[in-house]
C-alpha positions as CSV (number, residue, x, y, z in Angstrom):
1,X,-23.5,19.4,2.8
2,X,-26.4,19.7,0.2
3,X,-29.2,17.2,-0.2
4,X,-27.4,16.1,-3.4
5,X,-24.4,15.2,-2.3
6,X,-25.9,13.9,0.9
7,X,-27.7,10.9,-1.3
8,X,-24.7,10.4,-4.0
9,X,-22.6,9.9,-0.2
10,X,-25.4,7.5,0.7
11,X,-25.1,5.6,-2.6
12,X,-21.2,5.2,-2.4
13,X,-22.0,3.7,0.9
14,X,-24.2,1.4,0.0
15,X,-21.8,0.5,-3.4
16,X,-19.0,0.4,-1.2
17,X,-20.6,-2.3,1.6
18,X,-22.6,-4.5,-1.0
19,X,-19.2,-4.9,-2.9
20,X,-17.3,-5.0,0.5
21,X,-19.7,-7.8,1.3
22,X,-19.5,-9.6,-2.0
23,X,-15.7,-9.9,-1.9
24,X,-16.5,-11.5,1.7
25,X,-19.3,-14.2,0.4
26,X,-16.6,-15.2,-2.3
27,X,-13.6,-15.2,-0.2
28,X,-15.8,-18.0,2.3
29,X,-16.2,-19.9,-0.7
30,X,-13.3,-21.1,-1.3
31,X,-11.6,-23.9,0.0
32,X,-8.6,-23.0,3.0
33,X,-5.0,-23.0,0.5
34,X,-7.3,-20.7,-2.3
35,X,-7.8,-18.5,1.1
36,X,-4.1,-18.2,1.7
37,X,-3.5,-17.2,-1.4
38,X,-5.9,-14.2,-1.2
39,X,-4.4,-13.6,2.1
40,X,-0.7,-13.2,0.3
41,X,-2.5,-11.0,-2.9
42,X,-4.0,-8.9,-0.2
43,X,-0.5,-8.6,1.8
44,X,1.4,-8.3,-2.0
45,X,-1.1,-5.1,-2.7
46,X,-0.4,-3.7,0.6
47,X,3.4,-3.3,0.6
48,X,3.2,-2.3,-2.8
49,X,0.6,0.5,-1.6
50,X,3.2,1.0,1.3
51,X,6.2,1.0,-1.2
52,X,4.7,4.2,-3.6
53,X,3.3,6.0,-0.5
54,X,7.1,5.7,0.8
55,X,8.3,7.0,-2.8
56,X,5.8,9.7,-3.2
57,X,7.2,10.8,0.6
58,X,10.5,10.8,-0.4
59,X,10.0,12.8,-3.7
60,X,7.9,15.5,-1.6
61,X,11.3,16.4,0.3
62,X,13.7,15.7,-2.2
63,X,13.7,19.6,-3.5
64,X,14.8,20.4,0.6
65,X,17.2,17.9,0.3
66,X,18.9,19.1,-2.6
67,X,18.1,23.2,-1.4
68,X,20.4,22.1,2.3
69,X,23.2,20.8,0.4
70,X,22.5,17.2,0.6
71,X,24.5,14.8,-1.7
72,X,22.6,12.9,-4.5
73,X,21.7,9.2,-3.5
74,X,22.4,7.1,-6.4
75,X,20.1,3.8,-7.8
76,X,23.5,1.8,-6.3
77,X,23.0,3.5,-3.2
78,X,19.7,2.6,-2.1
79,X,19.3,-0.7,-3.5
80,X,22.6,-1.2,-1.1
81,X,20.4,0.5,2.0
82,X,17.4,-1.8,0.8
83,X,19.6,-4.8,0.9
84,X,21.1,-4.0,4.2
85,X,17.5,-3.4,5.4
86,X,16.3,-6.5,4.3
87,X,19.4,-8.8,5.7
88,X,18.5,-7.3,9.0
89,X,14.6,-8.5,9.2
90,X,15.5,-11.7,7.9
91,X,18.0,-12.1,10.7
92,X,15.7,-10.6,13.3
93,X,13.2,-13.5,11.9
């Protein structure tokens, strides 16, 4: 790694913490129900980050999908699976 990249890595670093730390300073501020709403935006953004890194998987293989043979999926069908999948952690809850 050259010296120049060495001190812009540094600088993201320190960017990266003094926001990190920022968000944490504001986040005490707040009184305990503004909290658990943060809590449920943070939760909110991660299944949606979990949700288009699911998509983005299933786009990778769906060229080897279609190459074996497999039959096309349609919208019907997997809002049907998604349905299915979500009776079944509700009951497990």
């Amino acid at each position: 790694m050259g010296a120049t990249t060495h001190v812009i890595t540094k600088q993201v670093v320190k960017t990266v913490a003094s926001r990190n730390q920022t968000l944490i300073d504001m986040i005490e501020a707040l009184p305990a129900e503004r909290v658990a709403e943060v809590e449920d935006f943070v939760e909110f953004l991660s299944a949606k980050a979990r949700r288009q890194a699911a998509l983005g998987r299933l786009l990778e293989i769906a060229p080897a999908l279609e190459a074996a043979g497999a039959p096309p999926v349609s919208e019907e069908d997997v809002l049907a699976e998604i349905a299915a999948l979500r009776g079944t952690r509700r009951a497990a809850d």
